[in-house]
C-alpha positions in Angstrom: 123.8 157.8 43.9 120.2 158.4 42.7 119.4 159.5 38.7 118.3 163.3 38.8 114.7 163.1 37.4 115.8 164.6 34.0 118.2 161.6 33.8 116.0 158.9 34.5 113.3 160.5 32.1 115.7 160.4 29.0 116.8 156.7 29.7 113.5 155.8 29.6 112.9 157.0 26.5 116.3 155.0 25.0 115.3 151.9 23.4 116.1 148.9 25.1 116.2 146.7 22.0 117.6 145.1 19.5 116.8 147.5 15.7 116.1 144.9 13.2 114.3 145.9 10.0 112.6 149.0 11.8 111.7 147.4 14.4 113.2 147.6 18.2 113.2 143.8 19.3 114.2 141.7 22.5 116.8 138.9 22.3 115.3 136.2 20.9 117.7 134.5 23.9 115.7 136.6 26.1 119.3 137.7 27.3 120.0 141.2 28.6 123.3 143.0 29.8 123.7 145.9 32.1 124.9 149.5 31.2 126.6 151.5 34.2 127.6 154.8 35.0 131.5 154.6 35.4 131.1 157.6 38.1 128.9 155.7 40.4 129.1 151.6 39.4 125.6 152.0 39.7 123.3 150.3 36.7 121.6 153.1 34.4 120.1 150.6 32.2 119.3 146.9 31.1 119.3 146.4 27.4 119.1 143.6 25.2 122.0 141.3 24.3 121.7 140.2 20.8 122.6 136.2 19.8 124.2 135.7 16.4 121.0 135.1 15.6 119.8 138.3 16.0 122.7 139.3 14.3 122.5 137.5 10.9 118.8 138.4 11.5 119.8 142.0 11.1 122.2 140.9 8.1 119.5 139.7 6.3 117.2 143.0 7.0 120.0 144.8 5.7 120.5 142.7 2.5 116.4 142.6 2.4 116.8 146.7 1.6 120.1 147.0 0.0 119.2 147.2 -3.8 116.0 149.6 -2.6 118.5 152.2 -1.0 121.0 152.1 -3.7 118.4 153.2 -6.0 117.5 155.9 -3.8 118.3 159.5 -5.3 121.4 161.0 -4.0 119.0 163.5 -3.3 117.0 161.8 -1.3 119.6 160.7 0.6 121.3 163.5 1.1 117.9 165.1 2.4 117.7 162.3 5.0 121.3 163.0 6.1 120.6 166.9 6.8 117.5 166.4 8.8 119.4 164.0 11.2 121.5 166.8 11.5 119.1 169.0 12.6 117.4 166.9 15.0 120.6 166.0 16.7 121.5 169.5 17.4 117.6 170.3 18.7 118.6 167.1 20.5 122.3 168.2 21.8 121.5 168.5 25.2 119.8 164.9 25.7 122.8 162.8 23.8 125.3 164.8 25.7 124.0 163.4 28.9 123.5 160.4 27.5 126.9 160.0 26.6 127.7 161.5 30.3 126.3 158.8 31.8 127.2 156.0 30.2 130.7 156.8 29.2 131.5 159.6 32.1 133.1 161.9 29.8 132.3 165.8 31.2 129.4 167.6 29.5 131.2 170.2 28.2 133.3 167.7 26.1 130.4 165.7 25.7 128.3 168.5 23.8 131.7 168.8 21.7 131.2 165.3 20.5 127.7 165.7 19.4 129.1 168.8 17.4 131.8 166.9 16.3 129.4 163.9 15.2 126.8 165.8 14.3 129.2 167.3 11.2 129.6 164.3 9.6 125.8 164.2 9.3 126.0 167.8 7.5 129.5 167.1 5.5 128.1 163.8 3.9 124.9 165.0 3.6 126.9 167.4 1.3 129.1 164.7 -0.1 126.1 162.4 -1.3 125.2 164.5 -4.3 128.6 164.8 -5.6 130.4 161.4 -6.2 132.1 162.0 -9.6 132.6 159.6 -12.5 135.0 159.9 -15.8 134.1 159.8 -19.4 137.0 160.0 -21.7 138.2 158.6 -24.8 140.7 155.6 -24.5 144.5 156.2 -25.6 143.7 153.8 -28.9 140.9 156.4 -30.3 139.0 152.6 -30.2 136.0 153.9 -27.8 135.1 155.3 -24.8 136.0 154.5 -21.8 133.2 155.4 -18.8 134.0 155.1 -15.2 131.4 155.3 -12.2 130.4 154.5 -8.6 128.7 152.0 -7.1 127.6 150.8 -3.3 129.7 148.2 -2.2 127.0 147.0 -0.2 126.0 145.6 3.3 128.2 146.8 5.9 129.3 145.8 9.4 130.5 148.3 12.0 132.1 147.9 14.9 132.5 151.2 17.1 134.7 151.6 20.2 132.8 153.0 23.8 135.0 156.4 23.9 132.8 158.2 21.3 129.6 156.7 21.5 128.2 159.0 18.8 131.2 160.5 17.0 132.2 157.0 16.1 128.4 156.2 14.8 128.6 159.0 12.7 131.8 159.0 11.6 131.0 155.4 9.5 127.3 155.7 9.6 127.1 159.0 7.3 129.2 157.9 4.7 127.8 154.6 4.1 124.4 156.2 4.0 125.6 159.1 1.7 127.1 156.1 -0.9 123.9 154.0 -0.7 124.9 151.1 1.3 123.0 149.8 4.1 124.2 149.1 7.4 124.3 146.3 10.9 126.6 148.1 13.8 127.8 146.9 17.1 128.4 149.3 19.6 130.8 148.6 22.0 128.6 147.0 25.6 130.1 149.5 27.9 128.4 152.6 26.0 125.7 151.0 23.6 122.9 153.6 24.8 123.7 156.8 22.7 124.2 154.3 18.8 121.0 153.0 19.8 119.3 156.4 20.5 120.7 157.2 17.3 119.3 155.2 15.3 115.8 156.2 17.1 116.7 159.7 15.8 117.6 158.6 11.8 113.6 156.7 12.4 112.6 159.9 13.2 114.6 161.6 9.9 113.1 159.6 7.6 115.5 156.2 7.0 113.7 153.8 5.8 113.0 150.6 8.0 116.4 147.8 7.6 118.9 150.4 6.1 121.0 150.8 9.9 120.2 147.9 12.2 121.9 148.2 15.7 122.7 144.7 17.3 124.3 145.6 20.6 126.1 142.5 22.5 127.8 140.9 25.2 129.7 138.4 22.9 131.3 140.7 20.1 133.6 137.7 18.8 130.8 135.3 18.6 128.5 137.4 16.7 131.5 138.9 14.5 132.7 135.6 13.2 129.6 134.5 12.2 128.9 137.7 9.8 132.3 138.1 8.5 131.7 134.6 7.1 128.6 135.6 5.3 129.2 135.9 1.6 126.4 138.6 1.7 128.4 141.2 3.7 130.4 143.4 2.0 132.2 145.7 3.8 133.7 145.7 7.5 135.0 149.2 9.5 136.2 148.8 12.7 137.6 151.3 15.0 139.6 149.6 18.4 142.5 148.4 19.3 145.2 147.3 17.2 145.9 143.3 17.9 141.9 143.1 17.8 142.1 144.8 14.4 144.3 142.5 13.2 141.8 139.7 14.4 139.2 141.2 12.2 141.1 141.3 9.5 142.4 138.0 9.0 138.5 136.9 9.1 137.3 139.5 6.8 140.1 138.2 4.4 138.4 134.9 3.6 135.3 136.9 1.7 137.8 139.6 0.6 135.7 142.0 2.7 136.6 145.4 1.7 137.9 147.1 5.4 138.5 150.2 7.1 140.3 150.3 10.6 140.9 152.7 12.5 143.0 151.1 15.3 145.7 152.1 17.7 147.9 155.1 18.3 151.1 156.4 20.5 150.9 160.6 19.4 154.1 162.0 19.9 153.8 165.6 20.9 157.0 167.7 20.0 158.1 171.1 21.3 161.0 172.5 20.2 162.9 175.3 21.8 161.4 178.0 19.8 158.1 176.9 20.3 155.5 179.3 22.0 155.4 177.8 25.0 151.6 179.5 26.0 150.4 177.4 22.9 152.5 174.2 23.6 150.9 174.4 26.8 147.1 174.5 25.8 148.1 172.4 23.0 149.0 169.8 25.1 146.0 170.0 27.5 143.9 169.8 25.2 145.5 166.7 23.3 145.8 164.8 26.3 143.1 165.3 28.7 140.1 165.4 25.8 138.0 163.0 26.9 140.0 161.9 30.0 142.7 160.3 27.6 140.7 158.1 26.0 141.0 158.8 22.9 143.1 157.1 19.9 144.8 160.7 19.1 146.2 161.5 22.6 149.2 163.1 22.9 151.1 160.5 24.8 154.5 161.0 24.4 155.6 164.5 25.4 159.2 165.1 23.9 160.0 168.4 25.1 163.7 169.9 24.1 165.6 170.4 27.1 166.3 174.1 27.3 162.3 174.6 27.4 161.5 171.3 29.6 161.5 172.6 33.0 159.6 175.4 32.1 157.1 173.8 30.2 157.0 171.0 33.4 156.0 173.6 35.6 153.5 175.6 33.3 151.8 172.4 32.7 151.3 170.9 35.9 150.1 174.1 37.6 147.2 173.8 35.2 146.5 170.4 35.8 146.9 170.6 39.5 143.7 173.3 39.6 141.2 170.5 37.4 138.3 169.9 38.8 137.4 166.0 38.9 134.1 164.7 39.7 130.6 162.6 37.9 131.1 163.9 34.3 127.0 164.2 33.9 127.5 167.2 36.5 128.2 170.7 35.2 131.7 172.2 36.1 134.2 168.8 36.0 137.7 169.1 34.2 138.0 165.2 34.6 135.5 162.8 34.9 135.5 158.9 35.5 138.0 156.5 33.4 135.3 153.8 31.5 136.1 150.8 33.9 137.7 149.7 36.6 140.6 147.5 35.0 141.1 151.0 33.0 142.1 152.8 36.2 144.2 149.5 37.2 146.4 150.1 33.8 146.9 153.8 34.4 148.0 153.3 37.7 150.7 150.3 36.0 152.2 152.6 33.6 152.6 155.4 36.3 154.3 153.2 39.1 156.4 151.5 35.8 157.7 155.1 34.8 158.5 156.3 38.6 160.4 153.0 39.1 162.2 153.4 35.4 163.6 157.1 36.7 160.3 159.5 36.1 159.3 161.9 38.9 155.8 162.9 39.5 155.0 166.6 39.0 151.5 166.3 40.3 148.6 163.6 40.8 149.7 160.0 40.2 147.1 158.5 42.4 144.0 156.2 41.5 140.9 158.3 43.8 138.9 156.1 46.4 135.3 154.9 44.6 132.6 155.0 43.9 133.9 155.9 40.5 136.6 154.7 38.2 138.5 158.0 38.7 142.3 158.5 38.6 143.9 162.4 39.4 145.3 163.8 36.4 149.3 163.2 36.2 152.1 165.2 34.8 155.5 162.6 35.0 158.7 164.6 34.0 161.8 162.7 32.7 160.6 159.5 31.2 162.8 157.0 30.5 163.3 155.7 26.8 162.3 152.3 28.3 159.3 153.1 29.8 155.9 151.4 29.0 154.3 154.6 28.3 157.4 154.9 25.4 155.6 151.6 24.1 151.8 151.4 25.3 148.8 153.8 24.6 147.9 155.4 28.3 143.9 155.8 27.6 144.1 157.7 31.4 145.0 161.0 32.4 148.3 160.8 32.5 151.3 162.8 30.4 154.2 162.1 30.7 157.4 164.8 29.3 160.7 163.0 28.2 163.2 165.6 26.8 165.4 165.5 23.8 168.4 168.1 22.8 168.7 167.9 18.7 165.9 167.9 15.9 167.0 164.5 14.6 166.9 162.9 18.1 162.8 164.3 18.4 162.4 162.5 15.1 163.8 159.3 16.1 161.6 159.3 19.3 158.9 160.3 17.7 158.9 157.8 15.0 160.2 155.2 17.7 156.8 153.1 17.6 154.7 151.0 15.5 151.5 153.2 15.2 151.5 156.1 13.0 147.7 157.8 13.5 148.9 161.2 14.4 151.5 163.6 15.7 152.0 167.1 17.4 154.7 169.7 16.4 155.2 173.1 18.2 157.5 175.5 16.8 157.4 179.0 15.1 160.2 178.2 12.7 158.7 177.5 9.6 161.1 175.1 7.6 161.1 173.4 10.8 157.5 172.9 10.5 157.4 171.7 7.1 160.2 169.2 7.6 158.3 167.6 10.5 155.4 167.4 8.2 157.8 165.4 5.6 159.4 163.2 8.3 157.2 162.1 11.1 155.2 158.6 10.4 152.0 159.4 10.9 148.8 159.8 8.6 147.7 163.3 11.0 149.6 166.0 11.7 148.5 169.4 14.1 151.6 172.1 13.6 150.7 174.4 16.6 147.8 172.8 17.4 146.2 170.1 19.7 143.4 169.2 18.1 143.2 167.6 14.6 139.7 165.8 14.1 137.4 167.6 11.6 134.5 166.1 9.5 136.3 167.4 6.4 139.8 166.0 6.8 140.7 162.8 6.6 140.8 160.8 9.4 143.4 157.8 9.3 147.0 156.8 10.1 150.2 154.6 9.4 151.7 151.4 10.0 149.6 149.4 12.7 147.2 152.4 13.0 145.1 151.3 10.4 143.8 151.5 6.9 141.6 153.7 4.8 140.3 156.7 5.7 137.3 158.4 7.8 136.0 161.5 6.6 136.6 164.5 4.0 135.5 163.9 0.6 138.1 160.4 0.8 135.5 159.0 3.1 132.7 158.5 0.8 135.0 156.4 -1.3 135.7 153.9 1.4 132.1 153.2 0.1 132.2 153.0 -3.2 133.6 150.6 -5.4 135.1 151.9 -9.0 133.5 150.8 -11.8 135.2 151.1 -15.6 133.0 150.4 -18.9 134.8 150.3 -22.3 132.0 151.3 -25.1 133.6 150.9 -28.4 133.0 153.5 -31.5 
C-alpha cells in the first residue's frame, strides 16, 4: 500500500539519526534498521542503528552537560518544559500519525496519547519550581539540621514500542524538571515518534547534550555497556517483567538508582450490584485501548455469576460491531497488533482457553494479511488453569471467568505475581473501599476503566515494578535527599 502524500511528507521530515550532543548523526557502523507499518509490512522508514559506541558517545554528551543543566534555574527549566507542551499540541496531528504508522494504533487513540504525553510536559513543567526542602532544629537543640534536593544525574531510559510518546514523556519530563540529563532508547519497532521528539524539545529551547536518543537494533549490547559505566546514574525502564529483572541485576553492580515499570495481569471485577452499562464501557475501554497492548489491560474479567451471562452478551454485541482496519485511517475501532509473532501469541492463548473449557462469544480469529491484525475476542467461562489466568494477552482479546462470593473475586484477583493495577465495579460503597484495602495492586479504577493521569502516580506491586511515574512522587524518582547538620 502506497504512503498518502501527507504521510510520506512528515516522514521525511523525522530525523533519521542518531541525537548526540545536538547533533542528529549516522552510525558510526554505517548500520541502519528498518521501521514498518504493522498494517501493511511495508517499510516507512530506514533509520540509523546506533553501536555501543554511539551509545557511550551519547553518555559522555550527557555527562559533558550535566553540571551546566543542574545549575539551570528551575525556572528556566520549567519554561522549557511548557513550550514543549505547546508545540506538541500545535503539533498533535503530525505525532498522532506518526505514531499510527509505526505502531498501528487508531488515530483517535493515538491523538489521546499525545494528550496523555503531552500532560506530563505541563504537570512537570509545574512540578520543577516546587521541589521542597526542610529546615528544622535537631531533637538535641545542638544545630540545625537542613535537608535539600539534588539531580541524581545522567540517566538511561529504555521505553517500550506501545506508547511511543507517552512513554518518552512520562520519564523525559521528570528528569528534565529535576535537572538531570538524559540518553534514551526507544524500543526498534516504534523509534520514529522519541526521535521526533527530541526534534521538538530542539525546537523548545533544550540545550544541545541534555536528551540524546540512541535508537538500536541490539538493545542488550548497548545496555550492558552503559549500565557498567560508573558515570550513569540512574536507569528507568518500562517492559516486560523477566527483562526487567535482567536490568536490574546489571544496574546493581553501580548501585544505579531504578525505576521499572514492568509487567501486569489487571483483574477486572464486577460484582452483582455493579451497574452493568458502566461495567460494560468500563471494560471496553480497559481492554481494547490501544488494541490490548498496554501494561494496564484488563485481562482477567471476573464477573459474579448472577450478572455473567448478561454482561457476556452486552459485551460482545459491542465488540462484534468494531470496525478493524490500518490504524493511520480515520474511522477504525481496532487497528494492527505491532508484529507478527504478536498475533501468533494471541491466537495461542485463545486456542489454549477454548481447549481448557472457554467458549467464544465472538471473533477468535487471526485476519488474512497484509497486516498483523487479529478480530477482537470475547471468551466466556475461562478456566482457572488457563494461560490467560497466568500470561499478559497484549491482543484483543477478553476473556470473562465468573466467581459467586466476594472472597473468591479476591483470591482470583490477587491469584498472580504482578500487582500494577485492578478494576472494581460495584455501587456498594464498603464494598468499594474494601477492594481498595485488599487487592495487590499499586492502581486501582472503582467504576472506572481508565486510570493513567499525569498527576497520579503511576506504578505497581510485586513483579510489576518499582518506583513511581508521575504526580508530584515522580519528580523524586530524580532527586536524591540530601541532609546537612550546621551546628549553633
Amino acid at each position: 500500500m502506497a504512503l498518502k502524500p501527507n504521510e510520506q511528507e512528515l516522514l521525511d521530515r523525522v530525523p533519521s539519526g542518531l541525537a548526540i550532543g545536538g547533533k542528529w548523526e549516522d552510525s558510526t557502523s554505517g548500520a541502519t534498521f528498518d521501521v514498518v507499518d504493522p498494517a501493511t509490512g511495508a517499510v516507512i522508514k530506514t533509520i540509523a542503528d546506533a553501536t555501543v559506541e554511539d551509545a557511550v558517545r551519547a553518555l559522555d554528551s550527557a555527562v559533558a552537560v550535566q553540571d551546566e543543566w543542574a545549575a539551570t534555574s528551575t525556572r528556566e527549566r520549567s519554561n522549557i518544559l511548557r513550550r514543549a507542551f505547546d508545540l506538541l499540541m500545535e503539533r498533535k496531528e503530525e505525532f498522532a500519525l506518526l505514531m499510527s504508522m509505526e505502531m498501528g494504533k487508531p488515530i483517535a487513540e493515538a491523538r489521546g496519547e499525545v494528550n496523555y504525553g503531552g500532560e506530563f510536559l505541563r504537570w512537570f513543567s509545574e512540578e520543577a519550581v516546587r521541589v521542597r526542602g526542610d529546615y528544622r532544629p535537631n531533637p538535641e537543640g545542638t544545630g540545625n539540621m537542613v535537608v535539600s534536593h539534588i539531580p541524581v544525574g545522567p540517566c538511561y531510559f529504555i521505553t517500550p514500542w506501545n506508547f511511543p510518546l507517552a512513554m518518552a514523556t512520562r520519564k523525559i519530563a521528570p528528569a528534565l524538571a529535576a535537572g538531570c540529563t538524559v540518553v534514551i532508547k526507544p524500543a526498534a519497532l516504534t523509534p520514529l515518534t522519541t526521535m521526533f521528539f527530541a526534534q521538538l524539545l530542539e525546537d523548545a529551547g533544550l540545550p544541545a547534550g541534555v536528551v540524546n536518543v540512541v535508537q538500536t537494533s541490539k538493545s542488550s549490547a548497548q545496555s550492558s555497556a552503559l549500565l557498567s559505566d560508573t558515570r550513569l546514574r540512574k536507569l528507568s525502564f518500562t517492559g516486560s517483567t523477566p527483562v526487567g529483572v535482567t536490568l536490574l541485576q546489571a544496574a546493581a553492580q553501580n548501585v544505579l538508582r531504578t525505576s521499572m515499570e514492568l509487567g501486569g495481569n489487571a483483574p477486572f471485577v464486577v460484582f452483582e450490584d455493579a451497574d452493568l452499562d458502566k461495567a460494560v464501557e468500563g471494560v471496553l475501554l480497559a481492554k481494547f485501548r490501544n488494541i490490548g497492548q498496554a501494561c494496564t489491560a484488563a485481562n482477567r474479567i471476573i464477573v459474579h455469576e448472577s450478572v455473567a451471562d448478561e454482561f457476556a452478551r452486552r459485551v460482545g454485541e459491542k465488540v462484534a460491531a468494531m470496525t478493524i482496519g490500518r490504524g493511520a485511517d480515520e474511522g477504525n475501532d481496532i487497528g494492527a497488533l505491532v508484529e507478527e509473532k504478536a498475533v501468533a501469541n494471541t491466537a495461542r492463548l485463545v486456542a489454549d482457553a477454548v481447549e481448557t473449557g472457554a467458549t467464544i462469544v465472538t471473533g477468535g480469529e487471526a485476519i488474512d494479511g497484509p497486516g498483523n491484525f487479529f478480530q477482537p475476542t470475547v471468551i466466556d467461562k475461562l478456566s482457572p488453569q488457563s494461560a490467560i489466568m497466568r500470561e499478559e494477552i497484549f491482543g484483543p482479546v477478553l476473556g470473562i471467568i465468573r466467581f459467586s462470593t466476594e472472597d473468591e473475586a479476591v483470591e482470583l484477583a490477587n491469584n498472580t505475581e504482578y500487582g500494577l493495577v485492578s478494576y472494581v465495579f460495584t455501587e456498594n460503597v464498603a464494598r468499594g473501599h474494601r477492594m481498595i484495602e485488599k487487592l495487590e495492586t499499586g492502581m486501582m479504577g472503582l467504576n472506572t476503566g481508565l486510570v493513567s493521569n499525569a498527576a497520579a502516580p503511576f506504578g505497581g506491586l510485586k513483579q510489576s515494578g518499582i518506583g513511581r511515574e508521575g504526580g508530584f512522587e515522580g519528580i523524586h524518582e530524580f532527586l536524591s535527599t540530601k541532609y546537612t547538620l550546621i551546628p549553633r
